[in-house]
PDBQT receptor file of N, H, CA, C and O in Angstrom, charges set to zero:
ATOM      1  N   UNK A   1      -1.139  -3.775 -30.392  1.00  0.00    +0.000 N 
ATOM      2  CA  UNK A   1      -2.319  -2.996 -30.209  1.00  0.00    +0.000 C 
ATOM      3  C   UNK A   1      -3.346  -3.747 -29.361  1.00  0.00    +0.000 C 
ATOM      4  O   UNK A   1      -3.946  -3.046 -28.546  1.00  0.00    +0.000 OA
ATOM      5  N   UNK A   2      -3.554  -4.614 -29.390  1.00  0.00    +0.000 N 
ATOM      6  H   UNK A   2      -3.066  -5.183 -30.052  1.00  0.00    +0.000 HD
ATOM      7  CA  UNK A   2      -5.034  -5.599 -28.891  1.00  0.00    +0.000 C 
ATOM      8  C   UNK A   2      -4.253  -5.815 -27.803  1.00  0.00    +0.000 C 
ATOM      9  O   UNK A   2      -4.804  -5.390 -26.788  1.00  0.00    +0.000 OA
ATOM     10  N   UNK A   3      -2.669  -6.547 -27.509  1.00  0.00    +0.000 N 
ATOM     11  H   UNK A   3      -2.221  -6.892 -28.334  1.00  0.00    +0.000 HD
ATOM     12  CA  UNK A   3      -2.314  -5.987 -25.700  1.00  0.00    +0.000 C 
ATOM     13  C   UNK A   3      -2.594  -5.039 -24.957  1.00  0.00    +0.000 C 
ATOM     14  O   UNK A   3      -2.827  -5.279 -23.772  1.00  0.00    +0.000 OA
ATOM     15  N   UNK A   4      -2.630  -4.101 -25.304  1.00  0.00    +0.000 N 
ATOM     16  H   UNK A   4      -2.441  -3.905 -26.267  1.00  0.00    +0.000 HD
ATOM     17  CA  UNK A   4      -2.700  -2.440 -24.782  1.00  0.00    +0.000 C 
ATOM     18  C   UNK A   4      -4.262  -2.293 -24.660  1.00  0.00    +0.000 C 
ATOM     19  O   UNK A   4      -4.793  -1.703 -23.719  1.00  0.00    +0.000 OA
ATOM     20  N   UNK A   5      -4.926  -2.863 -25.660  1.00  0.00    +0.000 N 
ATOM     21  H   UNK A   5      -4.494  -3.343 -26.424  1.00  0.00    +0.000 HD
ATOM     22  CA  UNK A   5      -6.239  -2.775 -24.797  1.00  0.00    +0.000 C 
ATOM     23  C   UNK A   5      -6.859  -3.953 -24.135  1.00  0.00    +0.000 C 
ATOM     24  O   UNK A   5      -8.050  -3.818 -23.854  1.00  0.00    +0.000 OA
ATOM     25  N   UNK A   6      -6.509  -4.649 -23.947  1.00  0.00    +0.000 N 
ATOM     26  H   UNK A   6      -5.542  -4.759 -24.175  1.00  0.00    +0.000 HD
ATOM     27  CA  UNK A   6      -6.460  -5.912 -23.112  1.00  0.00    +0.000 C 
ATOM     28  C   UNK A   6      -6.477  -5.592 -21.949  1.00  0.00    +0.000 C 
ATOM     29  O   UNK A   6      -7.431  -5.687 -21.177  1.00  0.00    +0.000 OA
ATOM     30  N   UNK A   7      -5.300  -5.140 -21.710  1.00  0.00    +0.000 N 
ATOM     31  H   UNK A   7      -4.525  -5.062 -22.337  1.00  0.00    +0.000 HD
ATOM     32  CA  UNK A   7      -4.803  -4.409 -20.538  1.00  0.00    +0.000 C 
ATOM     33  C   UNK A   7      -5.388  -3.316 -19.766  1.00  0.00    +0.000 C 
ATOM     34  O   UNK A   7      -5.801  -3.273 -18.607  1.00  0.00    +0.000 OA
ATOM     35  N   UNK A   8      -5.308  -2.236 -20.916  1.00  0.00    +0.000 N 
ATOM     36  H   UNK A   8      -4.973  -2.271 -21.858  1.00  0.00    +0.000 HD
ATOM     37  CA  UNK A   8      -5.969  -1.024 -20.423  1.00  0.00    +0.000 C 
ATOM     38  C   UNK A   8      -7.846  -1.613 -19.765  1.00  0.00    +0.000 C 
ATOM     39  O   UNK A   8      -8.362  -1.656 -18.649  1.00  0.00    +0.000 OA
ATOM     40  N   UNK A   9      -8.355  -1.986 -21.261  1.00  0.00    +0.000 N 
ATOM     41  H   UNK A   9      -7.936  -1.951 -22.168  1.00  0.00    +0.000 HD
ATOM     42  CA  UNK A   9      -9.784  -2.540 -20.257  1.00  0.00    +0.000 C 
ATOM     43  C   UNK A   9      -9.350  -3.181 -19.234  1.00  0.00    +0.000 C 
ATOM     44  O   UNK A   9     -10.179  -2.661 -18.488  1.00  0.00    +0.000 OA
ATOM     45  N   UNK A  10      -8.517  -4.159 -18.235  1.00  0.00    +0.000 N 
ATOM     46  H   UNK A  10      -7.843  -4.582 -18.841  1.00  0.00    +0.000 HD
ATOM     47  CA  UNK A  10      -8.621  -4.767 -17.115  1.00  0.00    +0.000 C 
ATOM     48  C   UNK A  10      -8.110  -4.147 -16.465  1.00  0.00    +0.000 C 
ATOM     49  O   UNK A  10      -8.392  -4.544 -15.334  1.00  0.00    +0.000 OA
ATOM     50  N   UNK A  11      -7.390  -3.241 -16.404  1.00  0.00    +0.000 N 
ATOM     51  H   UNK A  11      -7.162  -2.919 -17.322  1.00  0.00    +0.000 HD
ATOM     52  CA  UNK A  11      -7.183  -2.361 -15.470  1.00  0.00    +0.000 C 
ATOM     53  C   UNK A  11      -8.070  -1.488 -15.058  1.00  0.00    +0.000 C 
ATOM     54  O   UNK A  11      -8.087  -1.098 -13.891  1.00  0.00    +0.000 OA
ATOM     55  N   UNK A  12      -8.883  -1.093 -15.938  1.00  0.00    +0.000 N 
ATOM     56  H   UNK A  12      -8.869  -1.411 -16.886  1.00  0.00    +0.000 HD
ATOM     57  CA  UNK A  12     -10.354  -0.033 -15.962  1.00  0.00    +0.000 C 
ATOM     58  C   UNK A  12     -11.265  -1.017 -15.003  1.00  0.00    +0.000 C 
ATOM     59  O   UNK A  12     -11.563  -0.676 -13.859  1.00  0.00    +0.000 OA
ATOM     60  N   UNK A  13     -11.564  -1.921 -15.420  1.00  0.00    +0.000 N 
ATOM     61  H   UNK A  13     -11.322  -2.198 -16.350  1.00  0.00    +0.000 HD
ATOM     62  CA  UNK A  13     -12.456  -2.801 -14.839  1.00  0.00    +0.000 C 
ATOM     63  C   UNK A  13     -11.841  -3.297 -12.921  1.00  0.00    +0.000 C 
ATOM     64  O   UNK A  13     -12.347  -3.137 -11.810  1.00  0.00    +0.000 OA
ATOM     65  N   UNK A  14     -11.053  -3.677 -13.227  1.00  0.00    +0.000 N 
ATOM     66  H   UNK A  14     -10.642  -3.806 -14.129  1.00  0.00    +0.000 HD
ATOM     67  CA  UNK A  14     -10.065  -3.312 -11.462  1.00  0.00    +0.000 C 
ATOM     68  C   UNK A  14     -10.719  -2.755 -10.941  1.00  0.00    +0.000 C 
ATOM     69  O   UNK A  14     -11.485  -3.207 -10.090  1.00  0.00    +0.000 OA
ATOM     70  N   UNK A  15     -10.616  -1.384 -11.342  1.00  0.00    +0.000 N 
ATOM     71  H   UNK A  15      -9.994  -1.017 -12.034  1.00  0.00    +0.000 HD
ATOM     72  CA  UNK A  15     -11.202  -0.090 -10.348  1.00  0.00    +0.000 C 
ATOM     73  C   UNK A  15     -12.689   0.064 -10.183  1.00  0.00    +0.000 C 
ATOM     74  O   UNK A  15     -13.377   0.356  -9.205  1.00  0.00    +0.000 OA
ATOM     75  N   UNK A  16     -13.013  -0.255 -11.579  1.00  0.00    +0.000 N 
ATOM     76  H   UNK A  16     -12.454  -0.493 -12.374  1.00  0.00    +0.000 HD
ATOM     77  CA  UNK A  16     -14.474  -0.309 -11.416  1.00  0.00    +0.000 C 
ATOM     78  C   UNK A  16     -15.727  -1.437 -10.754  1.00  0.00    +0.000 C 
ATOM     79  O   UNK A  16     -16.943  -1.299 -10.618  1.00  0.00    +0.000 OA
ATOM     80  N   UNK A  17     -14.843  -2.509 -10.455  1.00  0.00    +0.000 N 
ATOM     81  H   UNK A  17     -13.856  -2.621 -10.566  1.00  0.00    +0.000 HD
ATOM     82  CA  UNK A  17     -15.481  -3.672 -10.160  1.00  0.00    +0.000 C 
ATOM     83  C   UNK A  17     -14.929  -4.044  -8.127  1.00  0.00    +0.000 C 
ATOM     84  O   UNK A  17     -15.112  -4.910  -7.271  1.00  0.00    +0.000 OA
ATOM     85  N   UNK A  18     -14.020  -2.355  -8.332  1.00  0.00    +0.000 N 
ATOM     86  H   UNK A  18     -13.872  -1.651  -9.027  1.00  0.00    +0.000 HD
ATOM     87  CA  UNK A  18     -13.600  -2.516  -7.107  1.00  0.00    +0.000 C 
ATOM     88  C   UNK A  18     -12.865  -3.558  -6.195  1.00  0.00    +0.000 C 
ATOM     89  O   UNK A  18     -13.002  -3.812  -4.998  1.00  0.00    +0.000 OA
ATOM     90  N   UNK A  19     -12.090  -4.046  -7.098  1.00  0.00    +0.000 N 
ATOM     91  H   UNK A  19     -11.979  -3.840  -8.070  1.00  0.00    +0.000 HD
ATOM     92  CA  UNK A  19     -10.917  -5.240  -6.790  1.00  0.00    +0.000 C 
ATOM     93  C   UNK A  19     -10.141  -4.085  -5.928  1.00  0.00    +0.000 C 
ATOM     94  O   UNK A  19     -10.197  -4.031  -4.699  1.00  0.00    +0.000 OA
ATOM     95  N   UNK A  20      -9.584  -3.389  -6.550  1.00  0.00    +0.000 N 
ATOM     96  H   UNK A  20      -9.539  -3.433  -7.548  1.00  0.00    +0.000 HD
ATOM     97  CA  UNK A  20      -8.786  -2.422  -6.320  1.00  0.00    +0.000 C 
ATOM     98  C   UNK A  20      -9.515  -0.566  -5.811  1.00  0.00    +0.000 C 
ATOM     99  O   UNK A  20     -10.271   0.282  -6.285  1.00  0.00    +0.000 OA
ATOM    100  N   UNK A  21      -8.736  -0.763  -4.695  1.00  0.00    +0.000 N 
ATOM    101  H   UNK A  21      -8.122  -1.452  -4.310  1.00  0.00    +0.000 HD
ATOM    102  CA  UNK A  21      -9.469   1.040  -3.969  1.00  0.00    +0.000 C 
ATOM    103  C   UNK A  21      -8.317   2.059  -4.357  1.00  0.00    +0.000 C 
ATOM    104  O   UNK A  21      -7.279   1.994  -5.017  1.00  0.00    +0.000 OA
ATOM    105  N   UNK A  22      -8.899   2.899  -3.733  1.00  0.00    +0.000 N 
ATOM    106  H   UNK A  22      -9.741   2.952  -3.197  1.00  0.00    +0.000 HD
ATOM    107  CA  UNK A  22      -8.294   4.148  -3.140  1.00  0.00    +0.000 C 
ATOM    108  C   UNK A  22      -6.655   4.678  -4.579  1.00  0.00    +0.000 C 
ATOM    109  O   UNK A  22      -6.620   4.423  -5.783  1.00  0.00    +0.000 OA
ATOM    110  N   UNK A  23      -5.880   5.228  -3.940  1.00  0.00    +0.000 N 
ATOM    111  H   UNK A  23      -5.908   5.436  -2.962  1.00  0.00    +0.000 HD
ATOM    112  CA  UNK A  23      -5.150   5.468  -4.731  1.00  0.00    +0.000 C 
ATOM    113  C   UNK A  23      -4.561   4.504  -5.547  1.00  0.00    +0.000 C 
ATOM    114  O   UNK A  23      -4.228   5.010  -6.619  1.00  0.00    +0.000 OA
ATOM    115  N   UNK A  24      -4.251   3.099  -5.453  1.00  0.00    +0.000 N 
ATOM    116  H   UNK A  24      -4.520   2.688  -4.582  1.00  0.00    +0.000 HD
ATOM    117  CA  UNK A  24      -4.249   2.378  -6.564  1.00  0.00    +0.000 C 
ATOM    118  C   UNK A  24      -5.611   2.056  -7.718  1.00  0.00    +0.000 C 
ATOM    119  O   UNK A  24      -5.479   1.713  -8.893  1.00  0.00    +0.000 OA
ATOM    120  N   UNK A  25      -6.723   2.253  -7.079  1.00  0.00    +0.000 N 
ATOM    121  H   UNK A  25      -6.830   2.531  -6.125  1.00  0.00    +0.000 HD
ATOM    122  CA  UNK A  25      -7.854   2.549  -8.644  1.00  0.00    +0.000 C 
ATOM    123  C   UNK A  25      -7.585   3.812  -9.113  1.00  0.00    +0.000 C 
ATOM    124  O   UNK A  25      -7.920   3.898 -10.295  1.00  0.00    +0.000 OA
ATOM    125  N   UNK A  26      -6.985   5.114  -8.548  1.00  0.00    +0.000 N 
ATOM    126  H   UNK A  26      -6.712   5.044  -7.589  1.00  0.00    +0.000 HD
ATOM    127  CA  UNK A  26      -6.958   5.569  -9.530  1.00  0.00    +0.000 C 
ATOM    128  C   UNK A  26      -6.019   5.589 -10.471  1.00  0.00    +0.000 C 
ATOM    129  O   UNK A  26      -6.165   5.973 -11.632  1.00  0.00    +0.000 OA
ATOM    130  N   UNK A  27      -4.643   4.998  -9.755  1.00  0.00    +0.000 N 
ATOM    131  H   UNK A  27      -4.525   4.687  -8.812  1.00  0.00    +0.000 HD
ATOM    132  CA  UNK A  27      -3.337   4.551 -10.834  1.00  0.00    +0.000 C 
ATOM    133  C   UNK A  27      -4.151   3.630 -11.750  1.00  0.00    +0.000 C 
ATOM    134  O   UNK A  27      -4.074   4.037 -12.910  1.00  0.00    +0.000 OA
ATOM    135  N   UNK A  28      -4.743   2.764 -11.655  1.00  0.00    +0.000 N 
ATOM    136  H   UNK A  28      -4.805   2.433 -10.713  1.00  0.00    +0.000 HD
ATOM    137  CA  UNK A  28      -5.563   1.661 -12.619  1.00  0.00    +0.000 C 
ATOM    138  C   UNK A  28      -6.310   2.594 -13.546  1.00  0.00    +0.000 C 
ATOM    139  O   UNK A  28      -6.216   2.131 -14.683  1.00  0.00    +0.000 OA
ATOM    140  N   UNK A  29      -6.925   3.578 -13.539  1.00  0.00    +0.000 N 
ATOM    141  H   UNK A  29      -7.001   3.954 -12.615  1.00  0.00    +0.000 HD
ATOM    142  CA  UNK A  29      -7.638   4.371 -14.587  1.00  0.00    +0.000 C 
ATOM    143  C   UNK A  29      -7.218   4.841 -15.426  1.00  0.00    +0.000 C 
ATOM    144  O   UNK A  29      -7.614   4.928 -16.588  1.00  0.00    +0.000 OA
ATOM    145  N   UNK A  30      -5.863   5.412 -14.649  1.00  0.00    +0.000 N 
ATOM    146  H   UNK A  30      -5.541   5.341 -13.705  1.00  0.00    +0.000 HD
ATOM    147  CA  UNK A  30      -4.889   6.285 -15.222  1.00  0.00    +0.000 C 
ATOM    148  C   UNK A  30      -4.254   5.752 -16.535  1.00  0.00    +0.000 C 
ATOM    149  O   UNK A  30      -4.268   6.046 -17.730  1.00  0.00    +0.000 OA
ATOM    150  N   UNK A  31      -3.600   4.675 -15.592  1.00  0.00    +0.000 N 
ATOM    151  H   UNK A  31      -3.589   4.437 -14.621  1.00  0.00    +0.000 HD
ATOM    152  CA  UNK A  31      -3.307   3.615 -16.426  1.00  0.00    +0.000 C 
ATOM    153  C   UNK A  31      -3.437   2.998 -17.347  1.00  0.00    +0.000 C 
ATOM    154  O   UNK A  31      -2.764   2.901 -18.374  1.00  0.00    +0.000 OA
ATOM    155  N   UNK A  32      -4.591   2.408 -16.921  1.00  0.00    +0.000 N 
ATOM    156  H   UNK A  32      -5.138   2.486 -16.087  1.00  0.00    +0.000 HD
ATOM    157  CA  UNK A  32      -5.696   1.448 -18.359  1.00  0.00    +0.000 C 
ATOM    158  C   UNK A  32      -6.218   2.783 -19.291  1.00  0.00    +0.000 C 
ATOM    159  O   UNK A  32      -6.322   2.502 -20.485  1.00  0.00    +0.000 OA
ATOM    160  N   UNK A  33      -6.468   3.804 -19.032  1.00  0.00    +0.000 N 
ATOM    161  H   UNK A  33      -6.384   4.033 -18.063  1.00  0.00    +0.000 HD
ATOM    162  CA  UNK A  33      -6.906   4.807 -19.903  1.00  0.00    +0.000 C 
ATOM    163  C   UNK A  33      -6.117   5.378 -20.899  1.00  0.00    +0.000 C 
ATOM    164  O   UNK A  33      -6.369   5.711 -22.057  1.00  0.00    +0.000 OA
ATOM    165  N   UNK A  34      -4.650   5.445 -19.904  1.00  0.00    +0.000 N 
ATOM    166  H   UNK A  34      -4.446   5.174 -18.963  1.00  0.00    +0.000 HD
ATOM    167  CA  UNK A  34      -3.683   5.517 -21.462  1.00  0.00    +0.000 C 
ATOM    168  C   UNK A  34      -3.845   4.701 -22.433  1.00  0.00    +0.000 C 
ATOM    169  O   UNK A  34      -4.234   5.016 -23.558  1.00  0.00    +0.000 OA
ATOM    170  N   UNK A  35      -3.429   3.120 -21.891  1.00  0.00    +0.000 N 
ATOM    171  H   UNK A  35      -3.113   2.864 -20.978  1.00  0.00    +0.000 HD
ATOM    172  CA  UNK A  35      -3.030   2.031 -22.727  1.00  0.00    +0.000 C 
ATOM    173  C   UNK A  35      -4.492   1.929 -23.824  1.00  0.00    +0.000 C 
ATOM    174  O   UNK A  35      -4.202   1.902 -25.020  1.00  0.00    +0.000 OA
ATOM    175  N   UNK A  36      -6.143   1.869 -23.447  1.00  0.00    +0.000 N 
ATOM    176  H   UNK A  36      -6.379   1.891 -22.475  1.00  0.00    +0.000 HD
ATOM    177  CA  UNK A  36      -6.702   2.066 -24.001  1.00  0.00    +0.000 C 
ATOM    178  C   UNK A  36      -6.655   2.924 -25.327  1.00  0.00    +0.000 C 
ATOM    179  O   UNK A  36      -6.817   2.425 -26.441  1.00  0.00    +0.000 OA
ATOM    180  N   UNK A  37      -6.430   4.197 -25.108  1.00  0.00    +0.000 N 
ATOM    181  H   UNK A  37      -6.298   4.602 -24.203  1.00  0.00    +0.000 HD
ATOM    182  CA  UNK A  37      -6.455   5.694 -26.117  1.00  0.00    +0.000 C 
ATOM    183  C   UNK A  37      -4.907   5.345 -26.838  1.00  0.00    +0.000 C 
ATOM    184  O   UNK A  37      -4.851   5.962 -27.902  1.00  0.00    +0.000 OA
ATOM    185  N   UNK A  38      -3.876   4.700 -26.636  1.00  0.00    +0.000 N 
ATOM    186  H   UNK A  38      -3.922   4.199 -25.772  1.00  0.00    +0.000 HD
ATOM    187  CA  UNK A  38      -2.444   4.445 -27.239  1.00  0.00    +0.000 C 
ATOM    188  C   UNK A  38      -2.897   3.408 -28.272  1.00  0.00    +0.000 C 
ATOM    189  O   UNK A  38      -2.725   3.529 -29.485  1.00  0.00    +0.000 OA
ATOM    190  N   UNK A  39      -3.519   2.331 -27.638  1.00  0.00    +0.000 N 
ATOM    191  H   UNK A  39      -3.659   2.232 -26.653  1.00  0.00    +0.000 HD
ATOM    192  CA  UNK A  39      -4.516   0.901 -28.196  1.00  0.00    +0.000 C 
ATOM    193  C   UNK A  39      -4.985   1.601 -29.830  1.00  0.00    +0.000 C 
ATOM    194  O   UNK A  39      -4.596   1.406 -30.982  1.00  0.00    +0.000 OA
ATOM    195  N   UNK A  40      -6.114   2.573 -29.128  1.00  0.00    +0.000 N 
ATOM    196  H   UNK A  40      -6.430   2.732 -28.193  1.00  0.00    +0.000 HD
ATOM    197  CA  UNK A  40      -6.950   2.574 -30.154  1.00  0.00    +0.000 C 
ATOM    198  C   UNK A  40      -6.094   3.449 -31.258  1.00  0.00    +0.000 C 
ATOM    199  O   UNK A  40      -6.104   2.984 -32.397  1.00  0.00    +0.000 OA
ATOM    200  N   UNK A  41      -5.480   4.464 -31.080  1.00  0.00    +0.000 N 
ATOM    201  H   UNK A  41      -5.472   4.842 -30.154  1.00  0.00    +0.000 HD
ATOM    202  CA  UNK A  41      -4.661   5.445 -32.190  1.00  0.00    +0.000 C 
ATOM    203  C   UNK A  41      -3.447   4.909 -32.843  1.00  0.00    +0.000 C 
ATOM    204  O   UNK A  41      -2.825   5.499 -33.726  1.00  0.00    +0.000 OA
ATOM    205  N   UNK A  42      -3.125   3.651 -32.306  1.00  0.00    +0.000 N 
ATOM    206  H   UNK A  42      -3.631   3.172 -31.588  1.00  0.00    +0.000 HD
ATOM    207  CA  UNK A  42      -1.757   2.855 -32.563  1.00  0.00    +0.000 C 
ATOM    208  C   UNK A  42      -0.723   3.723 -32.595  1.00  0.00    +0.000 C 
ATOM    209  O   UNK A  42      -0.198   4.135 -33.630  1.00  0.00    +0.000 OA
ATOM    210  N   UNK A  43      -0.346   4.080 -31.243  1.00  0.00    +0.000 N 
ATOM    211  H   UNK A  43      -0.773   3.745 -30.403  1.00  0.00    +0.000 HD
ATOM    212  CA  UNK A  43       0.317   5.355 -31.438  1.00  0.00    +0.000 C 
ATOM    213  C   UNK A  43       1.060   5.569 -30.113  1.00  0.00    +0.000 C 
ATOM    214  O   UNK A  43       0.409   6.034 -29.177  1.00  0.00    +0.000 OA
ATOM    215  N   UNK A  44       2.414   5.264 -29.933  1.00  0.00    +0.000 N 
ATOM    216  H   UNK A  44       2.942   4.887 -30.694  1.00  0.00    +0.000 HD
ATOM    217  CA  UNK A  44       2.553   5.635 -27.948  1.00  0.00    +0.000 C 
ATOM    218  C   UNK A  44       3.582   6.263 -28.017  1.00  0.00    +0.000 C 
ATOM    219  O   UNK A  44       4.631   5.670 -28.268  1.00  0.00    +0.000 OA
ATOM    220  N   UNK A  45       3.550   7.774 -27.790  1.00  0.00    +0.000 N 
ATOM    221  H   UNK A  45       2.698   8.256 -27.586  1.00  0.00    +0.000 HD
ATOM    222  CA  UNK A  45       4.782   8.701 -27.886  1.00  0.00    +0.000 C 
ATOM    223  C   UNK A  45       5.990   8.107 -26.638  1.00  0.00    +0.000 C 
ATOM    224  O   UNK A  45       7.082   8.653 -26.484  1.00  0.00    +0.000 OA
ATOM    225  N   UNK A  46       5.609   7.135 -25.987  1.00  0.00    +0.000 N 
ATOM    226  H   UNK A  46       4.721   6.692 -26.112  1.00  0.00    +0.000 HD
ATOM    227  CA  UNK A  46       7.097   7.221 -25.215  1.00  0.00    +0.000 C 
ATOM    228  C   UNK A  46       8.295   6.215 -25.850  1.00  0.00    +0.000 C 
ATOM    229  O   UNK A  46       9.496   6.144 -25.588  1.00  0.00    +0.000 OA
ATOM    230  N   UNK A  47       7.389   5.418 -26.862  1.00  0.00    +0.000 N 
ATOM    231  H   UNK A  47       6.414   5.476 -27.075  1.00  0.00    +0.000 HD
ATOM    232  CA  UNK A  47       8.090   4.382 -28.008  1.00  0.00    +0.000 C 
ATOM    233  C   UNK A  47       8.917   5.704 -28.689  1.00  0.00    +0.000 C 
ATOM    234  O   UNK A  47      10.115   5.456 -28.826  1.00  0.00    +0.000 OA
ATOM    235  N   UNK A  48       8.541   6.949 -29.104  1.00  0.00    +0.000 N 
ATOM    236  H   UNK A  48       7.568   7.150 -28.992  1.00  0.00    +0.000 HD
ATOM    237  CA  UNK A  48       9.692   7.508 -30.228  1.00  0.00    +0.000 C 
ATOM    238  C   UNK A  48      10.220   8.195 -29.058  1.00  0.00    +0.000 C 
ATOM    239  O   UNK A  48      11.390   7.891 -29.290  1.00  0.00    +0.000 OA
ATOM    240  N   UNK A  49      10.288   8.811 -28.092  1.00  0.00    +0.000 N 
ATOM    241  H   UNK A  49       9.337   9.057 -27.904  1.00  0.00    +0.000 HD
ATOM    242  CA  UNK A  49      11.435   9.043 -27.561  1.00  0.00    +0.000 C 
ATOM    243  C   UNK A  49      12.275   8.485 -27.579  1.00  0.00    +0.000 C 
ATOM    244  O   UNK A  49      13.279   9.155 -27.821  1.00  0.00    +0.000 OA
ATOM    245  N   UNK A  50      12.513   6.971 -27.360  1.00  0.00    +0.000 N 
ATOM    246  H   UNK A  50      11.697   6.428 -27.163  1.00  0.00    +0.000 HD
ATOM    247  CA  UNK A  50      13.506   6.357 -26.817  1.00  0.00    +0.000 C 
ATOM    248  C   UNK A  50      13.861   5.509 -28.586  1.00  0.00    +0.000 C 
ATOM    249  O   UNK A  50      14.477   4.446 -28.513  1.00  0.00    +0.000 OA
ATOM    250  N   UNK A  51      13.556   5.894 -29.705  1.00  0.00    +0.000 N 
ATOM    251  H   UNK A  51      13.055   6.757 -29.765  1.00  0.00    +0.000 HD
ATOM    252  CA  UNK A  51      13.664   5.757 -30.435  1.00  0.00    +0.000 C 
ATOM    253  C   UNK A  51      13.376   4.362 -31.445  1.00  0.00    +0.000 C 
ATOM    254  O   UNK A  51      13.923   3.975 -32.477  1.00  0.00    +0.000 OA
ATOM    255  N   UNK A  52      12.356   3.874 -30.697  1.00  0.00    +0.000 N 
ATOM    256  H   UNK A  52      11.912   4.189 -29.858  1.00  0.00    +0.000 HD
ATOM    257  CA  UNK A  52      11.518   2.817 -31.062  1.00  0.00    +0.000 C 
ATOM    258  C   UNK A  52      10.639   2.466 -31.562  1.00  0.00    +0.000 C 
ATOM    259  O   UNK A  52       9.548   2.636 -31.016  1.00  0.00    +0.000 OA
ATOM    260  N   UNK A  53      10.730   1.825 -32.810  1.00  0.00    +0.000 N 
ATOM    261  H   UNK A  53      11.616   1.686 -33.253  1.00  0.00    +0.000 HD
ATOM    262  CA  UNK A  53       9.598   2.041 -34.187  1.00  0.00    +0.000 C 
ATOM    263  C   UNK A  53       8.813   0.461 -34.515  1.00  0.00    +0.000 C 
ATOM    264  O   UNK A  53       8.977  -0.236 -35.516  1.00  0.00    +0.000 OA
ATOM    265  N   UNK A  54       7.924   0.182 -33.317  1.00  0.00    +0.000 N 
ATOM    266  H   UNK A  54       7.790   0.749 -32.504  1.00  0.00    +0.000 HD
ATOM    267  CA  UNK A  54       7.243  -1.265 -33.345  1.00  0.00    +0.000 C 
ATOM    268  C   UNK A  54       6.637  -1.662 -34.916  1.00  0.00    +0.000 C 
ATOM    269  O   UNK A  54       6.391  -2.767 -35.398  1.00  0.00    +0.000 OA
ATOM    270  N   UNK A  55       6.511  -0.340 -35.472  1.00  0.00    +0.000 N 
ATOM    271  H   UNK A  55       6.711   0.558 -35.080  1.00  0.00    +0.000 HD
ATOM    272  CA  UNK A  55       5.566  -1.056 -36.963  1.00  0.00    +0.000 C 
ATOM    273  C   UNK A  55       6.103  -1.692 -38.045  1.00  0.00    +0.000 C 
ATOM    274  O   UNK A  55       7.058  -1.090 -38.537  1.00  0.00    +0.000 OA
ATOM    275  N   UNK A  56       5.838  -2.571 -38.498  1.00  0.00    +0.000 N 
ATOM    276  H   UNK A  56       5.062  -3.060 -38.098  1.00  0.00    +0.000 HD
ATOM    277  CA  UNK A  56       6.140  -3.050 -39.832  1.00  0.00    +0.000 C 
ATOM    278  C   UNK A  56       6.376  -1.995 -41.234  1.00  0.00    +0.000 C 
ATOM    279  O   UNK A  56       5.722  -1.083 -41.741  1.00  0.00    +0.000 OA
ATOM    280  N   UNK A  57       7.370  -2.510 -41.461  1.00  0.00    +0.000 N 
ATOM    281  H   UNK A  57       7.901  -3.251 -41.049  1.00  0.00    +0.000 HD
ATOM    282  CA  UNK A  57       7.550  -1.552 -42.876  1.00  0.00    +0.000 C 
ATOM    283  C   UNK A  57       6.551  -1.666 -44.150  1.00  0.00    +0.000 C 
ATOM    284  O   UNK A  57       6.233  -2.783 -44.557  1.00  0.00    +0.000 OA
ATOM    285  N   UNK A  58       6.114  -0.610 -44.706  1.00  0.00    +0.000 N 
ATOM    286  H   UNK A  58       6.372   0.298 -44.375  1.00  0.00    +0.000 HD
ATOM    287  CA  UNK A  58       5.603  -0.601 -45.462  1.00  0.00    +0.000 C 
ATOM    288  C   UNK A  58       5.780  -1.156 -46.831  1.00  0.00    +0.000 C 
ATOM    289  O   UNK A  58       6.857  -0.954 -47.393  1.00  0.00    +0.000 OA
ATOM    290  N   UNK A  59       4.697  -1.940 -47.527  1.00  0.00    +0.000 N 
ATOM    291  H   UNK A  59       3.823  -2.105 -47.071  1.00  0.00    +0.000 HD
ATOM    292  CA  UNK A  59       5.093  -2.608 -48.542  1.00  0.00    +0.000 C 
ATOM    293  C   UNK A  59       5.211  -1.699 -49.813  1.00  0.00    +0.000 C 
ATOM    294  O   UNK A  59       4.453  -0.730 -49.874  1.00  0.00    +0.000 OA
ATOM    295  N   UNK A  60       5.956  -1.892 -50.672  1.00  0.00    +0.000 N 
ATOM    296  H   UNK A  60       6.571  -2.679 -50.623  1.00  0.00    +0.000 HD
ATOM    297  CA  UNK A  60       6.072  -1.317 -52.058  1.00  0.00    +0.000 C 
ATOM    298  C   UNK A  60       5.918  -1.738 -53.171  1.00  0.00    +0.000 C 
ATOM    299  O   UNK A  60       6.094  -1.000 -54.140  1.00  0.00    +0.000 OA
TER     300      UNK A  60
């Protein structure tokens, strides 16, 4: 989780700090905006497609 927004903020910041133009800032928004909103909901639907379950099992 804290990768994904790591990420997502520096990719946001890329575009916004204008490291990065034109159609690659907006792949960077795009981008970092997923990983941000995946970050915060702990949640990334392309993990269960492919049938991949990052979380720890629940204790009993």
């Amino acid at each position: 989780m804290a990768i994904r927004l790591v990420i997502g903020i520096a990719l946001v910041a890329l575009g916004l700090l204008h490291v990065v133009t034109g159609t690659l800032a907006i792949a960077a928004y795009v981008v970092g905006a997923v990983a941000i909103l995946t970050g915060v909901i702990r949640y990334c639907p392309a993990w269960s497609i492919f049938g991949i379950n990052t979380s720890s099992p629940a204790h009993k």
